[in-house]
Structure formats: structure tokens, C-alpha cells
C-alpha positions as CSV (number, residue, x, y, z in Angstrom):
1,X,0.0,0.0,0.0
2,X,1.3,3.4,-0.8
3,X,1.0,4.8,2.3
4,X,3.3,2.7,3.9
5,X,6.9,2.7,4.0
6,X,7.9,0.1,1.3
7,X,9.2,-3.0,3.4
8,X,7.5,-1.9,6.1
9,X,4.1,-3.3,5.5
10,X,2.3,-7.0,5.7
11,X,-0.4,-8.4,3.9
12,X,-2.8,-10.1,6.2
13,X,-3.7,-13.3,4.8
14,X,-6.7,-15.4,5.8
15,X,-8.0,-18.9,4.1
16,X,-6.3,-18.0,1.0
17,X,-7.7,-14.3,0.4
18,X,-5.9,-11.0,1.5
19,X,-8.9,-9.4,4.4
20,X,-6.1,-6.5,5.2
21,X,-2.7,-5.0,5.2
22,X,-0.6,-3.6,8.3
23,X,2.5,-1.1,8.3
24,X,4.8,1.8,9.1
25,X,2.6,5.0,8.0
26,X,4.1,7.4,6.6
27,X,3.9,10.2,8.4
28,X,3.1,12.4,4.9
């Protein structure tokens, strides 16, 4: 996502589909 720092972010993963994403925001 762009609103994270790249690298600094995880896909959240559940039975197969992505339900969400976590990360660094960037503080812009």
C-alpha cells in the first residue's frame, strides 16, 4: 500500500484471500 513505507508493511492473509494489510505510516 502506498501509504506505507515500502518494506514496512504485511499483507494479512486469511484462508487463502488478503482481508487486510498492516505497516509503518508514513507520516506524509
Amino acid at each position: 500500500e502506498p501509504e506505507f513505507f515500502p518494506g514496512r508493511q504485511a499483507s494479512i492473509i486469511f484462508k487463502g484471500k488478503q482481508i487486510g494489510a498492516f505497516g509503518i505510516v508514513h507520516p506524509e
